[in-house]
C-alpha positions as CSV (number, residue, x, y, z in Angstrom):
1,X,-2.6,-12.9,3.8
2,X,-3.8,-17.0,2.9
3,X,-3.4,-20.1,4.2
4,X,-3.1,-21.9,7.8
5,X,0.1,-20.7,9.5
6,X,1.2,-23.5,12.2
7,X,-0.2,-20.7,15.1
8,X,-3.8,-20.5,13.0
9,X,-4.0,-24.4,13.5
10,X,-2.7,-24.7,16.9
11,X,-5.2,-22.0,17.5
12,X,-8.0,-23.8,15.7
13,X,-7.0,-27.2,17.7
14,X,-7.0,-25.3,21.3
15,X,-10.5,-24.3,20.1
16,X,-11.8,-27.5,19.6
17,X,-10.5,-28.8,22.9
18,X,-12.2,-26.6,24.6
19,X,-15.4,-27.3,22.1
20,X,-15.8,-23.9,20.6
21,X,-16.4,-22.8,18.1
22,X,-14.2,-19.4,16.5
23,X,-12.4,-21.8,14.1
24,X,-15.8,-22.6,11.9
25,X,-18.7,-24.1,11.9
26,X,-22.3,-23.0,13.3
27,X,-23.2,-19.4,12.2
28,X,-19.7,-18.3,12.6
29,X,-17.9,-18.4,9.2
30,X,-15.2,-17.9,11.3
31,X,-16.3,-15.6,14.1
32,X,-18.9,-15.0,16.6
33,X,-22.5,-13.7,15.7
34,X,-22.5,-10.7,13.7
35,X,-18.8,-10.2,13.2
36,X,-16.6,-10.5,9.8
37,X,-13.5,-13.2,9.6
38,X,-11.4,-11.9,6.9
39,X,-8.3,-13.1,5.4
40,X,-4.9,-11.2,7.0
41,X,-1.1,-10.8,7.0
42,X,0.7,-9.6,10.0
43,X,2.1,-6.0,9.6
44,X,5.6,-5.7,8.9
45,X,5.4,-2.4,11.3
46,X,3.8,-0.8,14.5
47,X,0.6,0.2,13.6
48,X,1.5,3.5,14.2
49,X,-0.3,5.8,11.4
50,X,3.1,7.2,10.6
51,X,5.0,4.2,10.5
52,X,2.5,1.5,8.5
53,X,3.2,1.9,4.3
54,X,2.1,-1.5,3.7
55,X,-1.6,-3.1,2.7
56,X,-2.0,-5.2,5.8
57,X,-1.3,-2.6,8.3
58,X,-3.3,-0.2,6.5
59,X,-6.1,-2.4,6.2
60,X,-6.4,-2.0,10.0
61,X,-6.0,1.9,10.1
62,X,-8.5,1.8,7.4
63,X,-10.7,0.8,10.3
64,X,-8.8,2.6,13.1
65,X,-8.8,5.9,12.4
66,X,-9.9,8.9,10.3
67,X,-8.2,11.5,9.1
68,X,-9.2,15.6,7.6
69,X,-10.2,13.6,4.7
70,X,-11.5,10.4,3.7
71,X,-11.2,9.0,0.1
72,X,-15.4,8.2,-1.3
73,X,-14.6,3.8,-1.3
74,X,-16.6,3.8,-4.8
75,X,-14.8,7.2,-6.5
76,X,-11.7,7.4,-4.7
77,X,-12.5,11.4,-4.3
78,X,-10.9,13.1,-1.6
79,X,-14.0,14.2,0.8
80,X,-13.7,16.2,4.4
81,X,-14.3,14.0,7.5
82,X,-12.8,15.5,10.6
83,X,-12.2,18.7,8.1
84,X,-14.7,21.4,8.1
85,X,-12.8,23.8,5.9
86,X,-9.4,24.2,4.6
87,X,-8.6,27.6,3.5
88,X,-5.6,28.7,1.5
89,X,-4.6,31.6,-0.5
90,X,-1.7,30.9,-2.2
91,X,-1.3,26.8,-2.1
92,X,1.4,27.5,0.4
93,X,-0.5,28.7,3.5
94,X,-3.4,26.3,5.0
95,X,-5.8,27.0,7.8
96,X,-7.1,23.7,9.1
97,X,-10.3,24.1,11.0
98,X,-11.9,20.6,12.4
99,X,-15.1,19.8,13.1
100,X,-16.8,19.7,16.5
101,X,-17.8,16.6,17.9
102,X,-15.1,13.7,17.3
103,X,-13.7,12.4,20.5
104,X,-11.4,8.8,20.7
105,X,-12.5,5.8,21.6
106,X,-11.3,6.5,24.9
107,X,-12.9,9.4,25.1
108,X,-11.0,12.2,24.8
109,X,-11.4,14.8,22.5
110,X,-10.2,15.1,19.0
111,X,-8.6,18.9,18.9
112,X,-6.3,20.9,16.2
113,X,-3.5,19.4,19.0
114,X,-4.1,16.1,18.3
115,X,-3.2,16.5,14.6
116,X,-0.4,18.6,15.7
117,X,1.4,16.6,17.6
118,X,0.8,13.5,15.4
119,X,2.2,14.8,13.1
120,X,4.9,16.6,14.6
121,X,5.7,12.6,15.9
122,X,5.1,11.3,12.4
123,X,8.1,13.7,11.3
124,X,10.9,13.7,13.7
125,X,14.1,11.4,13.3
126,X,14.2,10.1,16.9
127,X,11.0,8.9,16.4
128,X,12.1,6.5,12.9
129,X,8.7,6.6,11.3
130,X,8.8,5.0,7.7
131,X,6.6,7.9,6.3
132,X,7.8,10.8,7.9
133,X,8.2,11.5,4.2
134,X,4.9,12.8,3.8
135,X,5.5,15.8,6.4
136,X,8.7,16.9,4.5
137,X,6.5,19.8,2.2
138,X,5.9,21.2,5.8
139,X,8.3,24.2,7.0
140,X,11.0,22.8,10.1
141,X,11.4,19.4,8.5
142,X,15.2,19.9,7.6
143,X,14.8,20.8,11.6
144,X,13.7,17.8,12.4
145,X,14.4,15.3,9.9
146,X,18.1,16.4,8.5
147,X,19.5,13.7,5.9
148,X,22.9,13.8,7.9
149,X,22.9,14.6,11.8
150,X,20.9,15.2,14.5
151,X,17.8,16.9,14.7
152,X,18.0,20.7,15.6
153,X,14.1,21.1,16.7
154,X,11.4,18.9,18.4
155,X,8.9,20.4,16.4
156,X,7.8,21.8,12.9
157,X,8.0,25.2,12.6
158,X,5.3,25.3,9.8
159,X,2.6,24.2,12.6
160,X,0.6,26.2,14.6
161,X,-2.3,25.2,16.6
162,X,-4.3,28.4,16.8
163,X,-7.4,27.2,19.1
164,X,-9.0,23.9,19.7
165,X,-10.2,23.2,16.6
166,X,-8.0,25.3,13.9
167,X,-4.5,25.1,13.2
168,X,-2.0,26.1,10.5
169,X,0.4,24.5,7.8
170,X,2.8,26.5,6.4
171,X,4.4,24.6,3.3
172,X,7.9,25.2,2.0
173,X,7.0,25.6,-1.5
174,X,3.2,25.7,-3.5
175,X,1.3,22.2,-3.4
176,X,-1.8,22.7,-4.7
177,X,-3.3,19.5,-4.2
178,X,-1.8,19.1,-1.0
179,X,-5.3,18.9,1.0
180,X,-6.2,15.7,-1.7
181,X,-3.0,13.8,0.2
182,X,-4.6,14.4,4.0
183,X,-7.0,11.3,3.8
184,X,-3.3,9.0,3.9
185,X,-3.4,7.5,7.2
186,X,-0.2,8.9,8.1
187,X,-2.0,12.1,8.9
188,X,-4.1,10.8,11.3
189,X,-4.8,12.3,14.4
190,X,-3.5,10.6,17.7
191,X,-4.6,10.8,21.5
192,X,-2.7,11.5,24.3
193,X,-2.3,8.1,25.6
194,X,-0.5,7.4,22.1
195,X,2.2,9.8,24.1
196,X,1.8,9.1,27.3
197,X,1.9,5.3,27.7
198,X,3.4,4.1,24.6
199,X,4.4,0.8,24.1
200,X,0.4,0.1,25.9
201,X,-0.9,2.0,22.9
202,X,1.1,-0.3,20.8
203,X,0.0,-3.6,22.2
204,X,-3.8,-2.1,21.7
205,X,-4.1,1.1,19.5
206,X,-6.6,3.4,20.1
207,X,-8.7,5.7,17.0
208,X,-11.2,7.6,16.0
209,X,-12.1,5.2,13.6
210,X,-15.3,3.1,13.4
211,X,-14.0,0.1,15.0
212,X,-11.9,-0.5,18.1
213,X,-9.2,-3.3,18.3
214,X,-10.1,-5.6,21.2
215,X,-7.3,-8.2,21.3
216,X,-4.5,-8.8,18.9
217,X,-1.9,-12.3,19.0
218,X,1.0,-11.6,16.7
219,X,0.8,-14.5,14.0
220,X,-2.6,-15.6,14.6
221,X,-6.0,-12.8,14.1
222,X,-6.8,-9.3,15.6
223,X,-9.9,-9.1,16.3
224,X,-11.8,-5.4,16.0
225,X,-15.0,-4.2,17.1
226,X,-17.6,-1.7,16.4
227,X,-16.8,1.6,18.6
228,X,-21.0,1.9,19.5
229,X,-20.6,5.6,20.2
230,X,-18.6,6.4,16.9
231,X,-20.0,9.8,16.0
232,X,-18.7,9.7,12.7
233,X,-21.3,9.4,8.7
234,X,-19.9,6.2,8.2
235,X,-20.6,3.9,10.7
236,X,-20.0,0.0,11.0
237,X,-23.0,-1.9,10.1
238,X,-21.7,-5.5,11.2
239,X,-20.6,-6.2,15.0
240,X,-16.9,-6.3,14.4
241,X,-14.0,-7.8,11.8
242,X,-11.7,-10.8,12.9
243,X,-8.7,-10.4,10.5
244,X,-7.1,-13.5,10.6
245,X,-3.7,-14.7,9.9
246,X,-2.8,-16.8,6.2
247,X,0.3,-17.6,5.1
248,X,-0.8,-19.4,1.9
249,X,-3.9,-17.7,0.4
250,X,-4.5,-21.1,-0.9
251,X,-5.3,-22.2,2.5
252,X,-7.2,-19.4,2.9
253,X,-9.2,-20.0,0.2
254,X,-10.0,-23.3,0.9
255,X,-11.4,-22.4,4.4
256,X,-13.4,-19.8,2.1
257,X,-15.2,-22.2,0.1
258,X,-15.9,-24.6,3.4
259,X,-17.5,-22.2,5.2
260,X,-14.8,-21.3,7.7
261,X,-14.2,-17.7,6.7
262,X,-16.3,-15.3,5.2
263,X,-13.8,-13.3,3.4
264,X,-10.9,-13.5,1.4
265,X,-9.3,-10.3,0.0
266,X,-7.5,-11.6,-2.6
267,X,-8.0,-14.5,-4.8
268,X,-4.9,-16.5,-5.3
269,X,-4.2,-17.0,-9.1
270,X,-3.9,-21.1,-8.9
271,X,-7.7,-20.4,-8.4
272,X,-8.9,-18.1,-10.4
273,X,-10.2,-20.5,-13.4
274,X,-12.3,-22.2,-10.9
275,X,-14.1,-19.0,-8.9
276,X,-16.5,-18.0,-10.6
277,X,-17.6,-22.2,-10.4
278,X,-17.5,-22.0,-6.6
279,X,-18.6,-18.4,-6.0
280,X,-20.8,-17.2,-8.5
281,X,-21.6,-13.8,-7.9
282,X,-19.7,-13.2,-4.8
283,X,-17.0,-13.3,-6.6
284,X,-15.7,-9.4,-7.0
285,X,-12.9,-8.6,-10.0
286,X,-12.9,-4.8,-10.2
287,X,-10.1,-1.9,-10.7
288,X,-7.8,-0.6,-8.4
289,X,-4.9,1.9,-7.9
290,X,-2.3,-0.9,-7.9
291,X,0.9,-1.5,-10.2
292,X,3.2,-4.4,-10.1
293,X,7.2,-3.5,-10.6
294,X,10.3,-5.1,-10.3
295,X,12.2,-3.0,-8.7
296,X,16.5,-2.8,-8.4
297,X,19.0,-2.3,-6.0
298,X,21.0,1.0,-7.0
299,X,22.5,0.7,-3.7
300,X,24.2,-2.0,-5.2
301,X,27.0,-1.0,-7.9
302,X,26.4,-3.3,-10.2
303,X,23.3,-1.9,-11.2
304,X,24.3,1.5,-11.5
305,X,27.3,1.0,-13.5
306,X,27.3,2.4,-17.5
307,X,25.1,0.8,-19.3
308,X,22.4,-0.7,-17.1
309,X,19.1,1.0,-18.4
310,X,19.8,-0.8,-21.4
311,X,20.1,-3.9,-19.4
312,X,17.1,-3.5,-17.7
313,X,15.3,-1.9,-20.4
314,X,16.0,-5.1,-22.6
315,X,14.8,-7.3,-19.5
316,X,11.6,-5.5,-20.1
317,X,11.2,-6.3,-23.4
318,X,11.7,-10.0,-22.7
319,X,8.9,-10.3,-20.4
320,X,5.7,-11.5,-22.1
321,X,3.3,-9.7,-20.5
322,X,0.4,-10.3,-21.7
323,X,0.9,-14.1,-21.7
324,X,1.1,-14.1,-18.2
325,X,-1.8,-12.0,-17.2
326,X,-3.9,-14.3,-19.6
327,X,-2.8,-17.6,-18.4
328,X,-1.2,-17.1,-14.9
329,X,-3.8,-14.4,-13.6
330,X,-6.8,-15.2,-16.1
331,X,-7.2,-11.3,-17.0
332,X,-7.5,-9.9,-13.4
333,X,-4.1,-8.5,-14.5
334,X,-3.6,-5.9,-17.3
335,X,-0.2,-5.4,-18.6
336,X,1.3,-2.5,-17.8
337,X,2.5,0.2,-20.2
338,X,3.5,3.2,-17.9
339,X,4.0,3.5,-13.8
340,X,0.2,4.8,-12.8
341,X,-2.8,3.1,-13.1
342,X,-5.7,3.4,-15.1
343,X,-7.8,4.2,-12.4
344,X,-6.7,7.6,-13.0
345,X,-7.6,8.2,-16.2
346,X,-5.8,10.3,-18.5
347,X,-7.1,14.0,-17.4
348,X,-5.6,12.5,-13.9
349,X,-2.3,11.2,-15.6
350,X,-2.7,8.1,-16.4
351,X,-0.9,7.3,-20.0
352,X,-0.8,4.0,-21.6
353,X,1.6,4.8,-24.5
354,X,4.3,6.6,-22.3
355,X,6.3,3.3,-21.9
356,X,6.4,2.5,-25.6
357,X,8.5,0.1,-27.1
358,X,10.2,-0.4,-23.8
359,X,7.3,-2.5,-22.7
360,X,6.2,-4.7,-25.8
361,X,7.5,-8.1,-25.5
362,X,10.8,-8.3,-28.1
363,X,13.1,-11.2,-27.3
364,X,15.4,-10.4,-30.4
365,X,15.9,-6.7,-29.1
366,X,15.7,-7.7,-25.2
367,X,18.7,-9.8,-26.3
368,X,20.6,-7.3,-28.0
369,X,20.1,-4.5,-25.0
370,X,21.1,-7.0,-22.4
371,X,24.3,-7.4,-24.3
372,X,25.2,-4.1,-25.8
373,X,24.7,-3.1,-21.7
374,X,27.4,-6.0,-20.3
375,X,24.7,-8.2,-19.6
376,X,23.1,-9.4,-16.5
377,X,25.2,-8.6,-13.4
378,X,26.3,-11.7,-12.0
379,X,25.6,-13.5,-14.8
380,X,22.0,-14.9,-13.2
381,X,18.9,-12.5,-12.1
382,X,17.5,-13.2,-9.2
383,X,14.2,-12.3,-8.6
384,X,13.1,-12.0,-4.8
385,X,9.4,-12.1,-3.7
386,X,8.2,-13.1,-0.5
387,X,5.9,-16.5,-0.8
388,X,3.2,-16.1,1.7
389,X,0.8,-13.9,0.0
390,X,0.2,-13.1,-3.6
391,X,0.0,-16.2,-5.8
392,X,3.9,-14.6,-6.5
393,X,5.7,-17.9,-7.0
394,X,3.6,-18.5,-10.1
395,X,4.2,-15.5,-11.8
396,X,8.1,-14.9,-11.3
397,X,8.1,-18.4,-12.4
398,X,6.2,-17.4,-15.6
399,X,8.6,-14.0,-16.1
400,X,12.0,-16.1,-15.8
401,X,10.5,-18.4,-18.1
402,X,10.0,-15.7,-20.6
403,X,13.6,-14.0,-19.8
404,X,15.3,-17.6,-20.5
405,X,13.7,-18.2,-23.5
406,X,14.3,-14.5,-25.0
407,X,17.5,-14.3,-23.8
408,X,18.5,-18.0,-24.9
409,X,19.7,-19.5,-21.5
410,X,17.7,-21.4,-19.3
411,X,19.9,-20.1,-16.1
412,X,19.8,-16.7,-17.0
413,X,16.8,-16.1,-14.6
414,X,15.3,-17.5,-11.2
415,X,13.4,-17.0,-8.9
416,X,14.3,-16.5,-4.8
417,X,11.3,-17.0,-2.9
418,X,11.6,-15.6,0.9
419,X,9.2,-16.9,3.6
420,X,7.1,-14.4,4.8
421,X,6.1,-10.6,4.0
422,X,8.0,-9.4,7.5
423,X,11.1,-11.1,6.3
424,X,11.0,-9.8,3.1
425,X,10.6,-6.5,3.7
426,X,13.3,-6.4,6.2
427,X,15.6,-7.7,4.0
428,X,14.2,-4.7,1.7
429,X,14.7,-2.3,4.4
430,X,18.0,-3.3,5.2
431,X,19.2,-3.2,1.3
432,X,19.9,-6.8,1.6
433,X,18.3,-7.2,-2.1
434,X,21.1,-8.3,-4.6
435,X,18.8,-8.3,-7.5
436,X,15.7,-7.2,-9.1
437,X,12.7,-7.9,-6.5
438,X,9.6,-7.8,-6.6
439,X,7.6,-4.1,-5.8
440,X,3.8,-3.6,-6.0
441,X,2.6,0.2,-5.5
442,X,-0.9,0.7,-3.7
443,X,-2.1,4.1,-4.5
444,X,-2.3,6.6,-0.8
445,X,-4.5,8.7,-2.7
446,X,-5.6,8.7,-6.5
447,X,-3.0,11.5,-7.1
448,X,-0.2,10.6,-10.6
449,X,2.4,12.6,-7.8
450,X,1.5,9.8,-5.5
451,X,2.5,6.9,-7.6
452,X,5.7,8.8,-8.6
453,X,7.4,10.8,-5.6
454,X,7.3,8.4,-2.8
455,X,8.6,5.5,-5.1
456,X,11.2,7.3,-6.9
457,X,11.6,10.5,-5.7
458,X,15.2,10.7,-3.9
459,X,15.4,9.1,-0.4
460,X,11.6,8.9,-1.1
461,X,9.9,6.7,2.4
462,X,8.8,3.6,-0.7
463,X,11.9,4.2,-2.6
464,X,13.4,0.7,-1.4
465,X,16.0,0.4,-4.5
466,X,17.6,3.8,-3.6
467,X,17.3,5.2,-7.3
468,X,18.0,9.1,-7.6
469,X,17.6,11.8,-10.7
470,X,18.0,15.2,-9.8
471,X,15.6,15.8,-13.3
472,X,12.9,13.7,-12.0
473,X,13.4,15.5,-8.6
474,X,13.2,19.1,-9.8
475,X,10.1,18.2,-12.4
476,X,8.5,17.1,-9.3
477,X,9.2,19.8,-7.2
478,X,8.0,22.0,-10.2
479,X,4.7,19.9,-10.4
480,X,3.2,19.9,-6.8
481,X,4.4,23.9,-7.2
482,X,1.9,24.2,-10.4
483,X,-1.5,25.6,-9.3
484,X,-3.1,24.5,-12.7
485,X,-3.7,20.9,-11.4
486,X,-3.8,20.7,-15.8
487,X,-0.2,21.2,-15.7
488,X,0.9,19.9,-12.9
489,X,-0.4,16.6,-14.2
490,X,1.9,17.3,-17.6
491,X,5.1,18.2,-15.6
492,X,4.3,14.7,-13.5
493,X,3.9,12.8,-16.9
494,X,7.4,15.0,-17.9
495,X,9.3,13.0,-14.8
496,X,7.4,10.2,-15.6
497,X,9.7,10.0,-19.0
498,X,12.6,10.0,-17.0
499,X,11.5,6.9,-15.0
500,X,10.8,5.2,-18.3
501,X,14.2,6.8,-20.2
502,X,16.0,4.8,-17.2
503,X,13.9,2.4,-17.0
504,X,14.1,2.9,-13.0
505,X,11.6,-0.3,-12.0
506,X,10.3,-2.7,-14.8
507,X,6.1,-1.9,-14.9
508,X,4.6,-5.4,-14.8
509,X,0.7,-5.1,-14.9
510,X,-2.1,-2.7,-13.3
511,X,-4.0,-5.1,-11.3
512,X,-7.5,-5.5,-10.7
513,X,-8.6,-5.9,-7.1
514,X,-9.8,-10.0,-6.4
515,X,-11.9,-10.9,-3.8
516,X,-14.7,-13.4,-2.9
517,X,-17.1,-13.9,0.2
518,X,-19.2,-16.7,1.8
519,X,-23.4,-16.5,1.6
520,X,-22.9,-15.5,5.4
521,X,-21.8,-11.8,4.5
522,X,-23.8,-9.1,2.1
523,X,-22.5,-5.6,0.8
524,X,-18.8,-6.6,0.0
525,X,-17.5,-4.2,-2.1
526,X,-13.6,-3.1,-2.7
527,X,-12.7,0.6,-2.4
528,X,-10.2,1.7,-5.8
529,X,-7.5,1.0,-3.5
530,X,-8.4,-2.8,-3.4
531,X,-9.2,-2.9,0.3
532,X,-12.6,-3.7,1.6
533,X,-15.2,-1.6,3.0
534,X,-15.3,-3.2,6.3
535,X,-18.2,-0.9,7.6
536,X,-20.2,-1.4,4.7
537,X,-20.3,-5.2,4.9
538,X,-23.3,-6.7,6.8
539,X,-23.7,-10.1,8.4
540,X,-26.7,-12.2,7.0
């Protein structure tokens, strides 16, 4: 997301060789008349809706497409878009009926099929989509998705399309709140050239989204542009978005305050004591659905052996939170006493006592734990983050500091910086991680299940460490079956407990979405999941 990557300056160089002028200067900011230059991190995955579960991807489907539902970018509420109605009578039987009137960019119409088959994509194993997760409430997924073996169906046996623009979703147990989850991107709808030609869709997507991607140069910028004949509510008020490529938001930064982008969605800490100096008021601090974890590798013995929630427990306790989100993130961090956010507020399940004792800084007991559990495997804890984006240097720094000095022992932490955000993550992917590492959780959709079940619910799609309770499982299960959304929200905070009584990840801090924009750009805003409201954002 920050900072000149060797491809951003040879790009910048070409430009000036051939004097113009999409690198800065005039009225560009960045990019041409009337079009955004934001701040960007390649993808780790195809931007296929089904296959993208991290930020910078979704940024672009943000953009891209839209789904049944869209989340209100001030409230977070779950509102229809392409929905007219959803009917149900017993939370376990949905009739889908779409409005009239959407087509692609390509043109083609968007029908009851095109969700169909999206999802019936999204789902199947062959197709190895990172959040085929989210169809597993859906009748036929054991079909299609097995844990062990091949798949027995092509399709889900809990869809039906039942005319152009209705279709049906049988569910294999109650989920009340399922209709809140549909404005996730994985439920998009896709068109047939998505099918038919592939690996061209790939190279340049095509939505039903306010913008269109015109061209896209892996390591460098994508540049998107405003689909004219969008006929959705919501449509793009500037000419287009040029996301551009950082790998040190520092970088990025500096090319904010010079006038050579326009926007920079997330302030790097080293800077945050001099922002409001150089930005004023288009500097934006505001709350989001985020949490900061370190999450473990229960893939790896070590950390699964007798005794290792008091281990990590006690490495909670020597982390002084509150320290670091003062001086390291100056407050745009608050520390973190459960694994929600406060965004949700406490009718929603949000609860900032749940963690307890387990989360106040106590170097004499974080000692003791670590020792009565057979101390730190390996005898060093290494902490892995990737160092492009994030400011994350600074504060694993700042947490192995505080470990060392609770824990006595100046080696008894480190951190193990990996280059980039793609690297990382496949190192993630392939359970390459030998220690804690780092794990932020962006919410899908301001649901508590949503910041519980896909993180920590067994072979969960964002359950990178591997950890599995067959309590927390069935208390979930129980909860999305609860049509009292009251109680499903208590049994959630019930498997909650269990995440805390293992201590599964290590909550950090809730943070606060950070931006700021140049005096080329008005109507910046963040949505409560920290991403900006492209469409909204108009050029001066």
């Amino acid at each position: 997301m920050r900072g000149a990557t060797r491809a951003t300056w040879m790009a910048c160089a070409l430009a000036v060789a051939l004097a113009a002028t999409a690198c800065g200067g005039g009225d560009s900011g960045g990019g041409a008349a009337g079009v955004v230059s934001s701040s960007w991190g390649d993808p780790h995955n195809p931007l296929e809706p089904s296959n993208t579960n991290e930020v910078q991807g979704g940024k672009v489907l943000d953009m891209l497409f839209r789904g049944l539902k869209r989340y209100d970018p001030k409230t977070g509420e779950a509102k229809d878009m392409l929905a007219e109605k959803i009917d149900t009578a017993d939370s376990r039987s949905f009739t889908v009926t779409i409005k009239d009137g959407w087509t692609f960019s390509n043109g083609e119409k968007v029908t009851a099929k095109s969700f169909v088959d999206a999802w019936n994509y999204g789902a199947h194993l062959k197709n190895n989509q990172r959040n085929a997760y989210f169809f597993g409430y859906i009748e036929g997924y054991d079909k299609v998705h097995p844990e062990k073996g091949e798949a027995t169906a092509e399709t889900l046996s809990g869809l039906r399309v039942k005319d152009q623009r209705t279709f049906t979703v049988k569910l294999t147990q109650k989920f009340s709140t399922w209709p809140e989850t549909l404005g996730y991107a994985a439920f998009a709808p896709l068109p047939r050239a998505f099918f038919d030609d592939h690996d061209a869709w790939l190279a340049k997507p095509v939505g039903n989204g306010p913008y269109t991607v015109d061209s896209y140069v892996k390591g460098s910028r994508m540049s998107m542009r405003k689909w004219e004949r969008y006929p959705g509510p919501d449509k793009a008020r500037n000419g287009g978005v040029d996301l551009t490529v950082y790998t040190d938001n520092n970088t990025a930064y500096t090319d904010l305050t010079a006038g050579n982008l326009d926007l920079l969605d997330d302030v790097p800490a080293s800077q945050l004591k001099n922002v409001r100096a150089d930005l004023g008021d288009r500097y934006i601090n505001t709350p989001a659905g985020i949490v900061q974890t370190l999450a473990f590798p229960y893939y790896d013995e070590r950390w699964n052996a007798d005794g290792m929630e008091k281990v990590r427990t006690g490495l909670s306790m020597a982390i002084n939170r509150q320290q670091i989100t003062d001086t390291i993130f100056q407050k745009t961090r608050t520390p973190a006493h459960d694994w929600t956010s406060p965004v949700l507020r406490q009718e929603g399940g949000f609860d900032d006592t749940l963690c307890g004792k387990a989360c106040d800084f106590d170097p004499a007991r974080a000692k003791k734990l670590v020792a009565e559990g057979g101390g730190i495997p390996g005898g060093t804890l290494r902490i892995t983050f990737n160092a492009d984006t994030g400011s994350h240097r600074e504060w694993v720094d700042a947490v192995c500091n505080s470990i060392n000095n609770a824990l006595g022992n100046d080696r008894a932490c480190t951190g193990a910086p990996v280059g980039t955000f793609a690297d990382y993550r496949s190192q993630i992917v392939d359970r390459k991680m030998a220690g804690p590492f780092r794990a932020g959780w962006q919410m899908d959709y301001p649901l508590i299940q949503n910041f519980l079940q896909p993180l920590y619910y067994t072979n969960a799609s964002s359950n990178d460490g591997k950890w599995s309770s067959e309590k927390f499982d069935k208390l979930v299960d129980e909860a999305n079956a609860e049509s009292d959304p009251a109680k499903a929200v208590g049994k959630f905070r019930e498997a909650e407990k269990v995440v805390r009584d293992e201590m599964a990840a290590i909550p950090l801090w809730y943070q606060n979405g950070s931006a700021g924009y140049s005096d080329r750009i008005s109507n910046v805003a963040l949505n409560p999941f920290s991403v900006p409201v492209y469409n909204e954002i108009t050029v001066n």
